[in-house]
VMD Tcl script that draws the C-alpha trace (Angstrom):
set ca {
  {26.54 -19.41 7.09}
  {24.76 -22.47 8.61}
  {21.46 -23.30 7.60}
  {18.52 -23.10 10.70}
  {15.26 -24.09 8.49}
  {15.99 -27.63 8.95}
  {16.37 -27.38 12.65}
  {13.34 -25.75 12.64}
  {10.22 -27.57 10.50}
  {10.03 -30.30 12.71}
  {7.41 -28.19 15.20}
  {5.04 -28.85 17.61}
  {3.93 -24.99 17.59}
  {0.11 -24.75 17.91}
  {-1.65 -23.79 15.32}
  {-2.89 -20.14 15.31}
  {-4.45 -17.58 13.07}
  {-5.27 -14.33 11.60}
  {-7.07 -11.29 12.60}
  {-7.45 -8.15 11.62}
  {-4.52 -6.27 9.16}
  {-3.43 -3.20 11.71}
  {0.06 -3.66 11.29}
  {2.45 -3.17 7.77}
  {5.79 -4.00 8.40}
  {8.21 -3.42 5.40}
  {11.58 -4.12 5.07}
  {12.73 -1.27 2.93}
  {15.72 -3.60 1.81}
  {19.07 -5.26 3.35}
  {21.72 -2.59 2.64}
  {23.01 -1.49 6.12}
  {26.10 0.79 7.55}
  {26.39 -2.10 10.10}
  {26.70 -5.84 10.81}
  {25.55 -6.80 13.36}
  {26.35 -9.74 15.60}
  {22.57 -10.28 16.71}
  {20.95 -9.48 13.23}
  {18.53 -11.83 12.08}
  {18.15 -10.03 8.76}
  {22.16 -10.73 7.75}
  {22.05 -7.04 6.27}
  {25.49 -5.34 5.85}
  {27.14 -2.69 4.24}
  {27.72 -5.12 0.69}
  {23.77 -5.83 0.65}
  {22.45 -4.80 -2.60}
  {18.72 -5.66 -2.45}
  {16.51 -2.50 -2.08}
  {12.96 -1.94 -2.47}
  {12.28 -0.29 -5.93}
  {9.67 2.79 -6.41}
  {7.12 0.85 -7.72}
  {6.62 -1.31 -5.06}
  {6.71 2.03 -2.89}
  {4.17 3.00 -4.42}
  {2.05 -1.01 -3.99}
  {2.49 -0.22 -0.56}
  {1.20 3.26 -0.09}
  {-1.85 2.27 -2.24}
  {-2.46 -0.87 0.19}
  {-2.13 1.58 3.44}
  {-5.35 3.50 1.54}
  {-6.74 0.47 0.66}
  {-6.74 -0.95 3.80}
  {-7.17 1.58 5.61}
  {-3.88 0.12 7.72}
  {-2.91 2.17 11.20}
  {0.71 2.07 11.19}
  {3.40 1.79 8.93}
  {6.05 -0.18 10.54}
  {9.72 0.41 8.28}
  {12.54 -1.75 8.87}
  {15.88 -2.82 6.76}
  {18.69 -3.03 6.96}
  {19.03 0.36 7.48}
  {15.77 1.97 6.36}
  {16.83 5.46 5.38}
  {18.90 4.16 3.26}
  {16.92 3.25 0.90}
  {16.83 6.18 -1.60}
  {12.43 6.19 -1.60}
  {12.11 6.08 2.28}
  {11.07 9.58 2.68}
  {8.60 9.61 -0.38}
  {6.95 6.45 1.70}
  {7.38 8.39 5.04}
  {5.34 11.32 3.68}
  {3.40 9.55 1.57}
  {2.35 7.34 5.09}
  {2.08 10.22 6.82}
  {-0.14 12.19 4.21}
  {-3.04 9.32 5.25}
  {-2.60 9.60 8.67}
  {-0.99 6.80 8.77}
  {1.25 6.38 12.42}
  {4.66 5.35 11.36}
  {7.37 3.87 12.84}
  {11.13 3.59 11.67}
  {13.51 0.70 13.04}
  {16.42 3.08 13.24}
  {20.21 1.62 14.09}
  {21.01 5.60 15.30}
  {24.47 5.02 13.88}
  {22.55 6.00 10.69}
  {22.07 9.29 11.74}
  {25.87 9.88 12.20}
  {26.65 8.92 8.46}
  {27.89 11.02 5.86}
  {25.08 12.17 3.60}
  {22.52 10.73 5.96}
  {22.48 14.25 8.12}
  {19.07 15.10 7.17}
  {17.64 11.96 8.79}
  {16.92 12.88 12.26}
  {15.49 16.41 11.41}
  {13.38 14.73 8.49}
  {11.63 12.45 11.09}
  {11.06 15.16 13.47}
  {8.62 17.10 10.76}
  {6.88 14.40 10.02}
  {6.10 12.74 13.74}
  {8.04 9.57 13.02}
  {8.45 7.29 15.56}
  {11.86 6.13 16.72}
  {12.51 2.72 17.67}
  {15.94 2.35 18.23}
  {18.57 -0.60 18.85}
  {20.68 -0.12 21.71}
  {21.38 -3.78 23.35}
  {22.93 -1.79 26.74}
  {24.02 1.33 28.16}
  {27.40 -0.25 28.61}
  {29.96 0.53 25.50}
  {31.75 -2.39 26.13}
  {28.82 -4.60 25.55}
  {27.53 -2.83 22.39}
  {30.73 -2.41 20.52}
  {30.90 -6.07 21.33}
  {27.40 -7.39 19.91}
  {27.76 -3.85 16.83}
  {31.13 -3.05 16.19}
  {34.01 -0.86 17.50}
  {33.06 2.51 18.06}
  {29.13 1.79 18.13}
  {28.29 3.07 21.44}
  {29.70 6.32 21.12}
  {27.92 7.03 17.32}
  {24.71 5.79 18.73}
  {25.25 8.27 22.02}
  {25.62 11.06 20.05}
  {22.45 10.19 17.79}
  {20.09 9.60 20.64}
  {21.73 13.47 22.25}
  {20.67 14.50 18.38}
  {17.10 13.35 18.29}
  {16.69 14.72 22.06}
  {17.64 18.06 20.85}
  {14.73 17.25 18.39}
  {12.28 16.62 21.01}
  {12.78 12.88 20.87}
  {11.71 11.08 24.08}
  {11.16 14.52 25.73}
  {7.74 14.71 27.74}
  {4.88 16.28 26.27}
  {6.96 16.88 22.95}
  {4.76 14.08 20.60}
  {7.96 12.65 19.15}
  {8.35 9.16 20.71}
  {11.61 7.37 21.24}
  {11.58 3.58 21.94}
  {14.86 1.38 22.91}
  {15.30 -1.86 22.01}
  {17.43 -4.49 23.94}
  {18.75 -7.61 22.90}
  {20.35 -10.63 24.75}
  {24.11 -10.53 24.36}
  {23.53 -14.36 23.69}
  {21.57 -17.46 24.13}
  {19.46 -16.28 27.09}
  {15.98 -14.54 27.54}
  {15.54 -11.06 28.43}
  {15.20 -9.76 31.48}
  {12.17 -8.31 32.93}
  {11.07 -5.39 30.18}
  {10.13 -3.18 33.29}
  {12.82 -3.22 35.26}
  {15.29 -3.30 32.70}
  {14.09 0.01 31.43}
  {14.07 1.72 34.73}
  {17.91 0.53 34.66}
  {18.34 2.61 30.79}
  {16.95 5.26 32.10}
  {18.37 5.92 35.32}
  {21.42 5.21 33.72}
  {21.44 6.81 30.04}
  {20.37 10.45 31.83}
  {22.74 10.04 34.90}
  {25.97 9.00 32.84}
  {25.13 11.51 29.15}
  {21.90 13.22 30.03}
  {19.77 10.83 27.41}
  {15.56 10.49 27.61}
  {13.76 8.22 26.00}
  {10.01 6.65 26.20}
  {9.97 3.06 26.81}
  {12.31 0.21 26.57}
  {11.53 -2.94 24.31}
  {13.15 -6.30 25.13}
  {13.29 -8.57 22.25}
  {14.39 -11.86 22.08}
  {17.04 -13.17 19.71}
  {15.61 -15.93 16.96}
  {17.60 -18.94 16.19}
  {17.85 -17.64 12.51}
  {19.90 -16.30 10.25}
  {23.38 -14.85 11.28}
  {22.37 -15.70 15.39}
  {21.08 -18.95 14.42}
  {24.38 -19.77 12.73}
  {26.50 -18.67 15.38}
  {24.54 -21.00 17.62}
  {25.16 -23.65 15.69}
  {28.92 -22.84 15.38}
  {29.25 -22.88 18.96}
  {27.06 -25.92 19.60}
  {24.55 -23.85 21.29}
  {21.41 -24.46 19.44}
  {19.84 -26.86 20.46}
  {20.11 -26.11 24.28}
  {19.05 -22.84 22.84}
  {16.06 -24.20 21.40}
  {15.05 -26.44 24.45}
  {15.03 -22.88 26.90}
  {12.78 -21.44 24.66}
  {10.19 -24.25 24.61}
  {10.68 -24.76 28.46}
  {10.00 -21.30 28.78}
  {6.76 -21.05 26.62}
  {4.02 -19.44 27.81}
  {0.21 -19.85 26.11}
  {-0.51 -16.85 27.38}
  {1.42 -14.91 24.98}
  {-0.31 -16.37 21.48}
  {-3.02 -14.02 21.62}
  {-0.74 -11.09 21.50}
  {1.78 -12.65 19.17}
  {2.25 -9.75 16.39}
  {1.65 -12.38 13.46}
  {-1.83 -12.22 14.37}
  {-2.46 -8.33 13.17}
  {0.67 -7.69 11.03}
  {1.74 -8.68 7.93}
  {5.51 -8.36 6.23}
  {6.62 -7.25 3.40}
  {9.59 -8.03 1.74}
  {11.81 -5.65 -0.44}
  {10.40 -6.72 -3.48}
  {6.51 -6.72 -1.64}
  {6.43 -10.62 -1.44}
  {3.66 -11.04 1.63}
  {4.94 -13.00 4.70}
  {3.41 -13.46 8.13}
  {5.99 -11.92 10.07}
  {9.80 -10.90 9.62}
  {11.09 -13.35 11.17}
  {9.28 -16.25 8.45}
  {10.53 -13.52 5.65}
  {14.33 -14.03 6.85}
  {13.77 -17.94 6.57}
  {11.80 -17.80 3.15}
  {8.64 -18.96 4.38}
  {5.99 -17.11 2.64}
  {2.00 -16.57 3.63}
  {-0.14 -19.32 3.16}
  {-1.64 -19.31 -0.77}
  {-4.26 -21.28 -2.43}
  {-1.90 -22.53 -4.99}
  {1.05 -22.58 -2.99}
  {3.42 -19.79 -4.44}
  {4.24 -16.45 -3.16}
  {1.82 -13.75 -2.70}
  {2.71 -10.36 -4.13}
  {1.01 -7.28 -1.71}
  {-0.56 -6.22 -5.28}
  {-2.48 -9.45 -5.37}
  {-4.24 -8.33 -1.57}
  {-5.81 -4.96 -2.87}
  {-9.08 -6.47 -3.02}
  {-8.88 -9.26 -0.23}
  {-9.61 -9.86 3.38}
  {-6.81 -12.49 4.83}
  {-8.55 -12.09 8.47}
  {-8.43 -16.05 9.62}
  {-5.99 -17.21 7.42}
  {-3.80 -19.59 9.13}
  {-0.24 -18.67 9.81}
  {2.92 -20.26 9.07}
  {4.18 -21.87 12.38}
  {7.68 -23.56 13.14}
  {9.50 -24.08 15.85}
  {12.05 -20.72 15.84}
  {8.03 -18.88 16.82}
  {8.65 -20.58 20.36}
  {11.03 -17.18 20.60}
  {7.55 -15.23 20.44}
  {6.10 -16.89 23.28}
  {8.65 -17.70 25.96}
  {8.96 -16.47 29.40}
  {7.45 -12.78 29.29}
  {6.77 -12.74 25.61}
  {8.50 -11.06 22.25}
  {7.79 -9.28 19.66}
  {8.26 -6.41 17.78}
  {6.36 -4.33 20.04}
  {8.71 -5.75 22.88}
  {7.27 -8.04 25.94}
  {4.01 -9.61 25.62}
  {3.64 -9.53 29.64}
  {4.48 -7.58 32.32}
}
mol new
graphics top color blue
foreach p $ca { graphics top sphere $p radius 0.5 }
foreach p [lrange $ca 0 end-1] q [lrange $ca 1 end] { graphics top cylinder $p $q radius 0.2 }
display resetview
């Protein structure tokens, strides 16, 4: 796999920084029944890195600590690590909102069965990749047969009460480019999902988010295979938009690696770039219990030009209408 850091300190970014902890986004380790073509994360079936039950346990006593809104789990495949529903209920238990980055292939695996129904009892919210209502086009960007496992997931978690009005139990989708474009408009491409998804198999759903895909990791690399990165790199910045830093989701989130290493966002956690420190090494979550980071600057390069282009991107989807 190519290397993107070095294509990437060399920044003109602006500077920004902290506010307020609201956010906790943990990657609950790299192990995943997929690989996907888009992933930034490189997780994959052969991924053995998972997040042990002490540091479970770290986080859950920051979320009290902190008194932290939502609990934002990601992998990988979350659910499969084997602590995710102690940290679900454990979340939940403080009121804590939480939200898990579900594939929905997941929920079609052997001896993951109880997954949808276990998220239903405890008001999880479901945000869930599905780059198009098109099969061709996902088994393309997911694998063969990806379309049809996640069609029969998101039928699943409707019988649930997922994405069905009035029912509490959100359901978010989550589009990515097929390549090295932006998204299209958030808005009008989820009017297109859900015209389409309940015309063609009956599906409901919430709200679409559009994400854009960072140069790192296994995307970055395939940009650079194809000679595509750096034309890739120049849309972004052409596109950016100042508007969008205020919203940008480093600014009230922090991430957390599977071993609770403390990064300013998951993108700077896929590229080993770890929250600014005092004494420049890494910053275990344990070390925070007692400490306000609001203002702290954050770690800028140029890949965050992917969080500010055209109408925006972040985990939360489009920064403008």
């Amino acid at each position: 796999m190519h290397a993107t850091l070095p294509l990437l300190k060399e920044s003109d970014f602006p500077a920004i920084s902290r506010a307020r902890v609201e956010t906790l986004q943990v990657n609950l380790g790299y192990l995943c029944n997929q690989s996907c073509l888009h992933c930034h994360v490189n997780a994959g079936p052969k991924r053995k890195e998972l997040m042990d039950e002490t540091t479970v346990e770290t986080v859950l006593t920051y979320l009290k600590t902190h008194h932290i809104k939502t609990l934002d789990l990601t992998g990988g495949a979350p659910e499969m690590n084997p602590h995710f529903r102690h940290l679900v209920s454990g979340a939940r238990g403080l009121g804590v909102r939480v939200i898990d980055r579900c594939n929905l292939t997941i929920l079609e695996e052997q001896g993951y069965e109880w997954v949808g129904q276990f998220l239903a009892d405890h008001g999880v919210e479901v945000v869930a990749s599905l780059p198009c209502y098109l099969s061709d086009n996902v088994d393309a960007q997911r694998g063969k047969g990806v379309f049809e496992k996640s069609i029969q997931a998101l039928k699943r978690l409707n019988e649930l009460g997922y994405g069905v009005e009035d029912s509490g139990l959100t359901l978010t989708l989550v589009y990515n480019p097929q390549g090295a474009n932006l998204p299209p408009s958030q808005d009008e491409l989820e009017a297109a999902y859900k015209r389409e998804l309940h015309l063609r198999y009956g599906i409901l759903f919430n709200q679409l988010f559009t994400i854009t895909n960072m140069p790192i990791k296994r995307f970055g690399s395939t940009l650079i295979s194809q000679g595509k990165f750096a034309s890739y790199m120049q849309l972004l910045k052409e596109a950016y938009s100042e508007s969008n830093l205020p919203g940008v989701m480093c600014r009230s989130l922090i991430s957390i690696d599977w071993q609770g290493y403390v990064f300013d966002c998951d993108f700077n956690q896929m590229l080993d770039l770890p929250m600014h420190s005092r004494d420049g090494e890494r910053t275990h979550l344990c070390e925070l219990m007692q400490i306000d980071i609001t203002g702290q600057p954050i770690v800028v390069m140029d890949h965050c030009y992917g969080c500010t282009a055209g109408q925006g991107s972040s985990c939360g989807g489009a920064l403008e209408d």
